[in-house]
LORO-568516 format. One record per residue: residue in one letter; z, x negated, y of N, C-alpha, C, O in turn. Coordinates in nm, 2 decimals, padded with zeros to 4 digits. Layout:
N
   code     n.pz     n.px     n.py    ca.pz    ca.px    ca.py     c.pz     c.px     c.py     o.pz     o.px     o.py
      a        Z        X        Y        Z        X        Y        Z        X        Y        Z        X        Y
...
//
This chain:
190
   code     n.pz     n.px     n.py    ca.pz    ca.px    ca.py     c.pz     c.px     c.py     o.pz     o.px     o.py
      x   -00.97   -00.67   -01.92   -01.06   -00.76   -01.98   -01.07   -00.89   -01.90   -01.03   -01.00   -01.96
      x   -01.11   -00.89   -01.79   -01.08   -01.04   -01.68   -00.98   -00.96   -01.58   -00.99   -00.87   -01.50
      x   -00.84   -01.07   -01.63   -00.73   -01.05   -01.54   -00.75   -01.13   -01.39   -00.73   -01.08   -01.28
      x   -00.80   -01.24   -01.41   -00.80   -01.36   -01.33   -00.91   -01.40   -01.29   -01.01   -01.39   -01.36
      x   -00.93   -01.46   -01.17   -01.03   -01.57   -01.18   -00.99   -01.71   -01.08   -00.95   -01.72   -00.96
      x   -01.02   -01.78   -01.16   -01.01   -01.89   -01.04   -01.10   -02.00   -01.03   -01.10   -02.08   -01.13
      x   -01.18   -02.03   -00.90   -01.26   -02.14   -00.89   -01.30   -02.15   -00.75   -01.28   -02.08   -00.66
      x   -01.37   -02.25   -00.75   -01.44   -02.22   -00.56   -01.48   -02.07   -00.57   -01.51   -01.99   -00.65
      x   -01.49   -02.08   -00.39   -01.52   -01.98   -00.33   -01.65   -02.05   -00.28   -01.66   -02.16   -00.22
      x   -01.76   -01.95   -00.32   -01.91   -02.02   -00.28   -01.94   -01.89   -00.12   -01.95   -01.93    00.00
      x   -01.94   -01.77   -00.17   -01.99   -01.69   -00.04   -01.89   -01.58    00.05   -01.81   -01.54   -00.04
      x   -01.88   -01.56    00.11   -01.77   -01.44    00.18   -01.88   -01.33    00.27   -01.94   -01.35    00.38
      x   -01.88   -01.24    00.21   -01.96   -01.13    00.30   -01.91   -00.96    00.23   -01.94   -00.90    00.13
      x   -01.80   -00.96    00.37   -01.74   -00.85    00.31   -01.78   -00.72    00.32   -01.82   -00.65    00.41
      x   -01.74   -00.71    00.22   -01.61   -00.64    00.15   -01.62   -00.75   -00.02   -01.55   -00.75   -00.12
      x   -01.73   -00.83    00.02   -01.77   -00.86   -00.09   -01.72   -01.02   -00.14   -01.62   -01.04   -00.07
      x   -01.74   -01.15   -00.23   -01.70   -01.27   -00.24   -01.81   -01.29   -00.36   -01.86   -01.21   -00.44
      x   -01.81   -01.45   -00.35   -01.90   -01.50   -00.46   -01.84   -01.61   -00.52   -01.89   -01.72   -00.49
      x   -01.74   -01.62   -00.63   -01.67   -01.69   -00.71   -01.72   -01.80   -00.80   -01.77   -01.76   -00.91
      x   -01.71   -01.93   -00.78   -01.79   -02.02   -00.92   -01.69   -02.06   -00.98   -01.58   -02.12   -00.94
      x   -01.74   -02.02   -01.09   -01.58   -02.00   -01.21   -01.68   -02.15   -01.34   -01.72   -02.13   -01.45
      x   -01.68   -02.24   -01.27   -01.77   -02.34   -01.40   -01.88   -02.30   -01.43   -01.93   -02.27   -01.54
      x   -01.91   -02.30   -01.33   -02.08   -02.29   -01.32   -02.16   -02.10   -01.35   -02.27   -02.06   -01.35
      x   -02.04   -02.05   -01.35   -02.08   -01.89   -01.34   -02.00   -01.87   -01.26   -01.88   -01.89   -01.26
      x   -02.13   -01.75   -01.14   -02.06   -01.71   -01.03   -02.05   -01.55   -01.02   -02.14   -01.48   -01.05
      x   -01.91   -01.50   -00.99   -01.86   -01.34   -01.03   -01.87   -01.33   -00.86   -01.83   -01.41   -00.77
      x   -01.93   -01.19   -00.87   -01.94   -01.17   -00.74   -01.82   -01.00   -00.74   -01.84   -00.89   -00.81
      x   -01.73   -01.04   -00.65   -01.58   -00.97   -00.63   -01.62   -00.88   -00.51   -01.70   -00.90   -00.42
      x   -01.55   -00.77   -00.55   -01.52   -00.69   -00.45   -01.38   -00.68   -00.36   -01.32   -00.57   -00.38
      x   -01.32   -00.74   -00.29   -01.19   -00.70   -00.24   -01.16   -00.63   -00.11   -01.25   -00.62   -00.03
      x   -01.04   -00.60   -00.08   -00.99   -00.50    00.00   -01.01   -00.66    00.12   -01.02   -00.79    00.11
      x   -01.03   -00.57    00.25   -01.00   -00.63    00.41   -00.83   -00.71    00.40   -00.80   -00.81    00.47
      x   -00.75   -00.66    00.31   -00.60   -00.70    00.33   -00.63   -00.88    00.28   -00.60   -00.99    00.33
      x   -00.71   -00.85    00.15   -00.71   -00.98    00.05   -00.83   -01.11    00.15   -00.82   -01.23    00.19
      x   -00.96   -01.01    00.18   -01.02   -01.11    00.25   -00.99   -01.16    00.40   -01.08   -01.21    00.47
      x   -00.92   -01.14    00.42   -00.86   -01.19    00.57   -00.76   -01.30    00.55   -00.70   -01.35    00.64
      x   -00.75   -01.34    00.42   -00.63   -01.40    00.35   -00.68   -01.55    00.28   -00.62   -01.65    00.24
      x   -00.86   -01.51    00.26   -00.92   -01.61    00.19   -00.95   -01.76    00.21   -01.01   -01.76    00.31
      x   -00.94   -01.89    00.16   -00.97   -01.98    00.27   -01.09   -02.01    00.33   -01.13   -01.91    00.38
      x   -01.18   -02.10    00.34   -01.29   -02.10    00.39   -01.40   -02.14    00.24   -01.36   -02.17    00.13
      x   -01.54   -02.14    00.29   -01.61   -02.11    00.16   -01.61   -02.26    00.09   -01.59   -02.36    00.17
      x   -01.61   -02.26   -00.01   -01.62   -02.43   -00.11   -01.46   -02.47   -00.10   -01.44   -02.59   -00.08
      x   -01.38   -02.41   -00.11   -01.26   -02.43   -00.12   -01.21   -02.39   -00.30   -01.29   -02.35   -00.38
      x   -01.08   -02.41   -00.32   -01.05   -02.28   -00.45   -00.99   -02.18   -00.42   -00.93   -02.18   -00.32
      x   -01.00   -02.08   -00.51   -00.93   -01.97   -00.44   -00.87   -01.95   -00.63   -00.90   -02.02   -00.72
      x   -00.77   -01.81   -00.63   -00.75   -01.73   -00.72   -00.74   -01.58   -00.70   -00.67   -01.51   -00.62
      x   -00.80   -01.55   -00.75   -00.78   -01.36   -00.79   -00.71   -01.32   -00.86   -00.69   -01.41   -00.94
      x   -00.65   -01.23   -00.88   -00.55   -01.10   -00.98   -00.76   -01.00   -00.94   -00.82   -00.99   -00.84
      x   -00.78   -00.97   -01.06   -00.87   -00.87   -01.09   -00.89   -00.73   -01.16   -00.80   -00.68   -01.23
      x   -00.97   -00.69   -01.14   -00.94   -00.59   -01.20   -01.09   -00.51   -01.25   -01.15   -00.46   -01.15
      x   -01.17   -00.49   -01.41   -01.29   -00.47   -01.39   -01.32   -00.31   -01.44   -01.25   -00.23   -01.51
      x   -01.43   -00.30   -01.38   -01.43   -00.13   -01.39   -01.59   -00.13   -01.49   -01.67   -00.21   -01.45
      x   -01.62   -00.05   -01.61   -01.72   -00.07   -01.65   -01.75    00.09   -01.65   -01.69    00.18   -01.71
      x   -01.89    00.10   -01.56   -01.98    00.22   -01.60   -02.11    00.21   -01.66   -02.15    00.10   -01.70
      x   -02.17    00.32   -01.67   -02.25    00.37   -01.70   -02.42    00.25   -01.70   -02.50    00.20   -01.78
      x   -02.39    00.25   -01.50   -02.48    00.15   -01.45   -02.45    00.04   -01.43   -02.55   -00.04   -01.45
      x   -02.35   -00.01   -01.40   -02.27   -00.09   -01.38   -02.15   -00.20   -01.41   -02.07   -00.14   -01.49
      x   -02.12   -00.30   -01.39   -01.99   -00.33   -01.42   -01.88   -00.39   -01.30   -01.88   -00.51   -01.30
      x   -01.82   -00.35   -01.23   -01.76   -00.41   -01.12   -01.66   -00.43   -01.13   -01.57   -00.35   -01.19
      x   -01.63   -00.60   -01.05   -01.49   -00.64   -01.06   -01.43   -00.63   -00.91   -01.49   -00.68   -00.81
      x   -01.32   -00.58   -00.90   -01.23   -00.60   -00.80   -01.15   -00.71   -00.81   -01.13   -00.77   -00.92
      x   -01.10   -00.77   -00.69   -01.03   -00.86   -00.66   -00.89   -00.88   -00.57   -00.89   -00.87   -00.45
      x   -00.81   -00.90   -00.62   -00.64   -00.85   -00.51   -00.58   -01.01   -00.50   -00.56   -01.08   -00.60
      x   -00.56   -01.05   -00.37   -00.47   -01.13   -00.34   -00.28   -01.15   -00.43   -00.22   -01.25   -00.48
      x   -00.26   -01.04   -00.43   -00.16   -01.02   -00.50   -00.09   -00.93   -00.59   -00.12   -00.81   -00.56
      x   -00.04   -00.93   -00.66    00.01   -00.82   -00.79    00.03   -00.70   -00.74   -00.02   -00.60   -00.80
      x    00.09   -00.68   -00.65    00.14   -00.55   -00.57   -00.03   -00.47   -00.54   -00.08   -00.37   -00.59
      x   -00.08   -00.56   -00.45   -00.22   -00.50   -00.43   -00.30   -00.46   -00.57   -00.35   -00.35   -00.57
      x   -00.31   -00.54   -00.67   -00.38   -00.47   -00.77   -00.32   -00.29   -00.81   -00.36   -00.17   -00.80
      x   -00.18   -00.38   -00.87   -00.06   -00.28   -00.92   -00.16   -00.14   -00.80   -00.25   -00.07   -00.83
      x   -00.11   -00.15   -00.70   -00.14   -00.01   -00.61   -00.31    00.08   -00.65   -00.36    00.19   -00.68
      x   -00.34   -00.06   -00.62   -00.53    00.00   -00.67   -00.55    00.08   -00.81   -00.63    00.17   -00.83
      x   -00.46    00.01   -00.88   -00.46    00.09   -01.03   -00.41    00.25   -01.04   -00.47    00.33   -01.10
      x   -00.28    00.27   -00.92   -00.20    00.42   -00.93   -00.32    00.46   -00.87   -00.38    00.56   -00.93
      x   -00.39    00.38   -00.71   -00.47    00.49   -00.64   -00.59    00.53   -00.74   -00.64    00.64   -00.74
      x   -00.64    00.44   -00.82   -00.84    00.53   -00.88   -00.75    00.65   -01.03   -00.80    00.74   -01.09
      x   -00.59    00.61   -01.06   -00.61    00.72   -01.15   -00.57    00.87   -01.03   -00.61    00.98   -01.07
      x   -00.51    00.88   -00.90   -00.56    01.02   -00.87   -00.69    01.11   -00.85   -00.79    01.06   -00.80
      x   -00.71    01.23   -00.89   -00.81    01.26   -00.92   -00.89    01.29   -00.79   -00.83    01.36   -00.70
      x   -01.02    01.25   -00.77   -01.09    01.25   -00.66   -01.10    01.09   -00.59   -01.19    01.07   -00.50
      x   -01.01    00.99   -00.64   -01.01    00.85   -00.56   -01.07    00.81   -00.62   -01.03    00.83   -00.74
      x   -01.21    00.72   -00.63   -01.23    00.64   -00.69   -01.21    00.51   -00.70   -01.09    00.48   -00.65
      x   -01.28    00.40   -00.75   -01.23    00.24   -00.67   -01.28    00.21   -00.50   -01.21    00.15   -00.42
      x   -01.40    00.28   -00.49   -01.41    00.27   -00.37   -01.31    00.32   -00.22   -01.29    00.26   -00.12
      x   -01.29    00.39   -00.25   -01.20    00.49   -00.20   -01.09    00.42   -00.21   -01.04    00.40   -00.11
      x   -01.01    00.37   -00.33   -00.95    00.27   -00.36   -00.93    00.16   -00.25   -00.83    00.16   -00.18
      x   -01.03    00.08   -00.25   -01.05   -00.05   -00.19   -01.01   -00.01   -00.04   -00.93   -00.06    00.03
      x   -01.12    00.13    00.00   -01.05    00.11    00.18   -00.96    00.14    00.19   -00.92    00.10    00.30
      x   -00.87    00.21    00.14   -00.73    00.27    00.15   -00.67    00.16    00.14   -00.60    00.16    00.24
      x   -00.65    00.07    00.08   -00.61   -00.09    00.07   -00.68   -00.19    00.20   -00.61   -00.26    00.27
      x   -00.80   -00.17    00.22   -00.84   -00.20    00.37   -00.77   -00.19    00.48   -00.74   -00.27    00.56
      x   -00.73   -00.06    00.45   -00.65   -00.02    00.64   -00.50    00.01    00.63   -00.43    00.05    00.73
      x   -00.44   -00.01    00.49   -00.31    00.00    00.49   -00.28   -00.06    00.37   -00.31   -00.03    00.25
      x   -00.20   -00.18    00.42   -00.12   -00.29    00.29   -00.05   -00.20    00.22   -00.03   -00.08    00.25
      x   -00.01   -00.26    00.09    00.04   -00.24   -00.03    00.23   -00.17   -00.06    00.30   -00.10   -00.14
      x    00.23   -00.25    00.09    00.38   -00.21    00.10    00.45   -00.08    00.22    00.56   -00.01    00.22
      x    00.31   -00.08    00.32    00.29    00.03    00.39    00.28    00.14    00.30    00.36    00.23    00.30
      x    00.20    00.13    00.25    00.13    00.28    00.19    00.28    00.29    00.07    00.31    00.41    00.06
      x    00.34    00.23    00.02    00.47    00.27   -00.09    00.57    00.38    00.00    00.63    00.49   -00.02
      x    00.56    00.26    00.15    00.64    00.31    00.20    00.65    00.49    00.27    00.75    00.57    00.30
      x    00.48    00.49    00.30    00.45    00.64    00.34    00.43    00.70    00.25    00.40    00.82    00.26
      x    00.43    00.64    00.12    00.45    00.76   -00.04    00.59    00.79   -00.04    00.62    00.89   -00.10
      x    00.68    00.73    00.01    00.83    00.74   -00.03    00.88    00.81    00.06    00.98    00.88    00.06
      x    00.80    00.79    00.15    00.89    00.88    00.30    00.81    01.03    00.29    00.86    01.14    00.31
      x    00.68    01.00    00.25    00.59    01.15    00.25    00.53    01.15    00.34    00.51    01.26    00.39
      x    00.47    01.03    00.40    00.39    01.07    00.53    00.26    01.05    00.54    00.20    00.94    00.54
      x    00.21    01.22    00.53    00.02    01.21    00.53    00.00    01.11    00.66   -00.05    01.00    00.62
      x    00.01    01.12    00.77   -00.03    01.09    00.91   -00.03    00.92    00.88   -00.09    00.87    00.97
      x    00.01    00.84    00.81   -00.01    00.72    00.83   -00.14    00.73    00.72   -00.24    00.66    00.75
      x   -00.15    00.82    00.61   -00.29    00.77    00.54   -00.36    00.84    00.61   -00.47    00.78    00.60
      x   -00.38    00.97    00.70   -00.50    00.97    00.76   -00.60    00.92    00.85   -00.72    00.95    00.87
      x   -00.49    00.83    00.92   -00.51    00.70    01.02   -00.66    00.60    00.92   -00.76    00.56    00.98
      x   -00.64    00.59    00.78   -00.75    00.54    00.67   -00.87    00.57    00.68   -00.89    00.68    00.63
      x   -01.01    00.50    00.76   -01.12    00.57    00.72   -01.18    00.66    00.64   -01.20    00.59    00.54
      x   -01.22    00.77    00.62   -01.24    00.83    00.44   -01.14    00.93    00.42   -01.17    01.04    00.37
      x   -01.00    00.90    00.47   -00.88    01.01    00.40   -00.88    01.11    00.52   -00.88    01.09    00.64
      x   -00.89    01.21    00.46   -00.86    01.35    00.55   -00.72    01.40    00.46   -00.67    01.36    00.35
      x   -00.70    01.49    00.55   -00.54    01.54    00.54   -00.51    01.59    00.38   -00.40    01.56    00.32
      x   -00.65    01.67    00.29   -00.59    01.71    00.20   -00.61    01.62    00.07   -00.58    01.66   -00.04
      x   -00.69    01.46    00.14   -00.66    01.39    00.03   -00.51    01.29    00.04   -00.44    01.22   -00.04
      x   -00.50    01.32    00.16   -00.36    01.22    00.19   -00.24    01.29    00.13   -00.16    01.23    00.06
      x   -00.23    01.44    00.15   -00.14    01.56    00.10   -00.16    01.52   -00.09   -00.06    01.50   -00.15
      x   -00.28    01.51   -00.16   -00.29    01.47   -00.29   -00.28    01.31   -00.33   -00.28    01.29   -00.45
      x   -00.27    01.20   -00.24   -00.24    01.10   -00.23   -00.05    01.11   -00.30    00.01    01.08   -00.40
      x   -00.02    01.16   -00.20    00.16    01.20   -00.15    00.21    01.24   -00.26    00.31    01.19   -00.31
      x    00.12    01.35   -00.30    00.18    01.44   -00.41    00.16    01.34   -00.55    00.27    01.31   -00.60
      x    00.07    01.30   -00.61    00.02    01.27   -00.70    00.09    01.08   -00.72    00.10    01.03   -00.83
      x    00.11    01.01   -00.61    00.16    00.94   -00.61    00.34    00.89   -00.62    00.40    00.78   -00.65
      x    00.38    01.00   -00.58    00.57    00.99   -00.58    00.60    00.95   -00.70    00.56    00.98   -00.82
      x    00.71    00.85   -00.65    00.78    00.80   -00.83    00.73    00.70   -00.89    00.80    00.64   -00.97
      x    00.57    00.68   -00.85    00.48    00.62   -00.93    00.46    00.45   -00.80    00.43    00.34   -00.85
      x    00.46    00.45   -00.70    00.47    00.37   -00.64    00.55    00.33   -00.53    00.53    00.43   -00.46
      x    00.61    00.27   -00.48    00.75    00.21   -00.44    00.88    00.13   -00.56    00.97    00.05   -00.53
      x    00.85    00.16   -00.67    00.98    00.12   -00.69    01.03   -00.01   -00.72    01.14   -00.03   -00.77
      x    00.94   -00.11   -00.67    01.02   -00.21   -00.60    00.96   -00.24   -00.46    01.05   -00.29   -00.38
      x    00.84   -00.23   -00.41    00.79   -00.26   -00.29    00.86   -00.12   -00.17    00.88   -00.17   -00.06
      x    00.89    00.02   -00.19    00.90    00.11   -00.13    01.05    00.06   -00.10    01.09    00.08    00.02
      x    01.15   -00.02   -00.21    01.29    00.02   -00.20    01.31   -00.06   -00.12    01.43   -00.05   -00.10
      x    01.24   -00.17   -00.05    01.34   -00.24    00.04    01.30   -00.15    00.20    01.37   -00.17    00.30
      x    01.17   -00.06    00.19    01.16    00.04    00.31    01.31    00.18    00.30    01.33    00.28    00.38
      x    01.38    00.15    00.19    01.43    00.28    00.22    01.60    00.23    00.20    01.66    00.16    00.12
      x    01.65    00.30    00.32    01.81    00.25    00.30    01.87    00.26    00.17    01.83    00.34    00.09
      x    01.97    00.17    00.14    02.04    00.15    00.03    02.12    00.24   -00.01    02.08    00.26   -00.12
      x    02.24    00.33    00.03    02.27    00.47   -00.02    02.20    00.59    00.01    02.12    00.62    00.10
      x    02.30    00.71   -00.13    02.21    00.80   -00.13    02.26    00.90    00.03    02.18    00.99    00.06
      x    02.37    00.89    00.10    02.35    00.88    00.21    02.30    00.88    00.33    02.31    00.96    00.41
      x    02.24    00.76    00.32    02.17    00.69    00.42    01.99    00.73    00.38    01.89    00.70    00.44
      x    02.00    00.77    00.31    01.84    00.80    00.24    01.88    00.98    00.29    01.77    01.04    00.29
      x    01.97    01.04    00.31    01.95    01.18    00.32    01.97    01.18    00.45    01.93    01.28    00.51
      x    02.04    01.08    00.53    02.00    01.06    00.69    01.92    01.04    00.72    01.88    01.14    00.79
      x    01.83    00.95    00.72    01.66    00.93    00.71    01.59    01.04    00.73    01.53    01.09    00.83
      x    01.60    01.08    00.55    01.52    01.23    00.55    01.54    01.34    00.66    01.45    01.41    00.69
      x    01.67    01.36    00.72    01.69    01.48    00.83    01.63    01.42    00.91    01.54    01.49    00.96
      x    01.64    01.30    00.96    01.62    01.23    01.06    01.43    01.26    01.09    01.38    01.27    01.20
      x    01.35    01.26    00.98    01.24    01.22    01.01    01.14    01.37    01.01    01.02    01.38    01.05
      x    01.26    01.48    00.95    01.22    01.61    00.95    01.30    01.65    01.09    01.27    01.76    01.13
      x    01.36    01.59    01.14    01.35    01.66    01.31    01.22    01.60    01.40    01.19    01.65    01.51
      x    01.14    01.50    01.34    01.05    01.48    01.40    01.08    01.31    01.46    01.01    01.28    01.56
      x    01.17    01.21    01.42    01.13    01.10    01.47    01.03    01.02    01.36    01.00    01.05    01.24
      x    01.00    00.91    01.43    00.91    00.84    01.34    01.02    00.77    01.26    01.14    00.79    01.28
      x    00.97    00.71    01.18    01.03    00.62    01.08    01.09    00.46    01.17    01.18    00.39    01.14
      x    01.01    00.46    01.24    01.06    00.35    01.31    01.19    00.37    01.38    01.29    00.29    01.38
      x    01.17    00.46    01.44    01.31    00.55    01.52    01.46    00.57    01.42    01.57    00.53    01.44
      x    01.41    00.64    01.34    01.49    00.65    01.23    01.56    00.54    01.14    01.67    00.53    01.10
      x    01.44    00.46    01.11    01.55    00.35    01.04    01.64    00.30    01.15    01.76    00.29    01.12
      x    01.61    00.28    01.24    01.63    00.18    01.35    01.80    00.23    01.41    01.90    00.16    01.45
      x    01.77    00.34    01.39    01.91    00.45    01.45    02.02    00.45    01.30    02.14    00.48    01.30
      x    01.95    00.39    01.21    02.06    00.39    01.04    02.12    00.25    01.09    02.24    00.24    01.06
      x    02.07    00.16    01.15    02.12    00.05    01.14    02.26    00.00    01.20    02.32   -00.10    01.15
      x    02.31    00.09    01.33    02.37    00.11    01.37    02.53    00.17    01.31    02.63    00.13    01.36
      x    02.53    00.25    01.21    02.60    00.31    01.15    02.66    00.24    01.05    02.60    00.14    01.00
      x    02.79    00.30    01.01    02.90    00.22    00.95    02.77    00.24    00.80    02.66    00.30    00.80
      x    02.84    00.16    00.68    02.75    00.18    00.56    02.86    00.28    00.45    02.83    00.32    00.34
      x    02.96    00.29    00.50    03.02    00.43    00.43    03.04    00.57    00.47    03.12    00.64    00.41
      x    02.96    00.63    00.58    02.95    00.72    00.67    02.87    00.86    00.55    02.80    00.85    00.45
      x    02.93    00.97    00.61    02.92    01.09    00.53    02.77    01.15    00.61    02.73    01.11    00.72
      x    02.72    01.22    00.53    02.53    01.21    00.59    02.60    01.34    00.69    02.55    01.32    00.80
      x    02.66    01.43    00.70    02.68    01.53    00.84    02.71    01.44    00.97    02.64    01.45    01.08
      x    02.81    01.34    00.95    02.86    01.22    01.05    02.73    01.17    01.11    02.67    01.16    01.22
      x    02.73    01.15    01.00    02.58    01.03    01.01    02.47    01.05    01.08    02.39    00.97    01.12
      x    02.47    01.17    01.09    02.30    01.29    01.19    02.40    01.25    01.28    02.41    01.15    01.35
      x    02.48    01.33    01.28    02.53    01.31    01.46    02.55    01.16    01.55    02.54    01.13    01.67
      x    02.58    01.09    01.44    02.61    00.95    01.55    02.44    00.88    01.52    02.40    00.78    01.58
      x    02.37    00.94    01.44    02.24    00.85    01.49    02.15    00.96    01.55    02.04    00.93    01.57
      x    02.18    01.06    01.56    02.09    01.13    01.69    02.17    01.09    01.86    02.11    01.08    01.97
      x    02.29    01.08    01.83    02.35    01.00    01.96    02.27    00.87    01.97    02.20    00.86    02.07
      x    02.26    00.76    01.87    02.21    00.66    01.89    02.09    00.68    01.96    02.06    00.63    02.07
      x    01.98    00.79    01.87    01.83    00.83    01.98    01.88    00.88    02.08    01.79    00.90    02.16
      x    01.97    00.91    02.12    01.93    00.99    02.26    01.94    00.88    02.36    01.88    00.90    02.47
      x    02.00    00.77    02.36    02.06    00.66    02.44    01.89    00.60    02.51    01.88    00.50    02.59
//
């Protein structure tokens, strides 16, 4: 219903914003990612939004950018997230993070999230695969299918992802994935 908004920014007190859109002011909800991003008050600003209408209520969210809404949308339809829940999970891990620990499968970066305990991060994981990364996730995941099944061994022996990409980098880019464990577990061991 309201995609957008744009006009000064009159108040900033977060989690929250106070928008004058021509003489009506929408008071926004957005994630810690978007308001750390905002400029100062009486300036203009624009939103990507997004409005939720209940019972009691009507609340609008607000995302710095498309990716951030796009994510907020996959996170309130798993069952148990709401927008709230939504928003901090967006708080403590950007848009491109969190694709990236849906693609790789890793609860341990969302339980780092205020709020998320392991078996909403586990229903996070599950419920989100397929549905987010597929253009923000793909530049976190090597380009062949290959190099994407080196990874995967790689990060089920236990390195982190940082370890792991870092050790693909090194390697020819036509390398067979048995080759491939071996010269980049040489690479970690160095």
């Amino acid at each position: 219903m309201i995609g957008k908004l744009t006009g000064r920014l009159l108040e900033k007190n977060p989690p929250e914003v106070l928008i004058d859109c021509h003489g009506v002011g929408y008071e926004v909800l957005v994630p810690m990612s978007t308001f750390y991003n905002l400029p100062a008050a009486g300036e203009q600003i624009g939103l990507l939004t997004h409005l939720i209408v209940r019972e009691d209520a009507q609340l609008l969210y607000g995302f710095g950018t498309a990716a951030e809404r796009r994510t907020f949308r996959e996170l309130i339809k798993v069952s148990g997230v709401g927008p709230r829940t939504a928003l901090a999970i967006l708080s403590g891990i950007d848009a491109a993070d969190l694709a990236q620990a849906v693609t790789l499968q890793e609860s341990a970066r969302l339980v780092k999230v205020p709020g998320i305990g392991k078996k909403t991060a586990e229903r996070l994981l599950l419920e989100l695969r397929g549905k987010l990364g597929a253009d923000i996730g793909a530049r976190a995941q090597p380009g062949s299918a290959a190099q994407n099944d080196i990874l995967q061994a790689l990060l089920a022996l236990g390195y982190n992802d940082k370890e792991a990409a870092s050790s693909l980098k090194a390697l020819p880019p036509d390398v067979g994935v048995s080759e491939g464990i071996k010269l980049a577990l040489k690479a970690l061991a160095k």
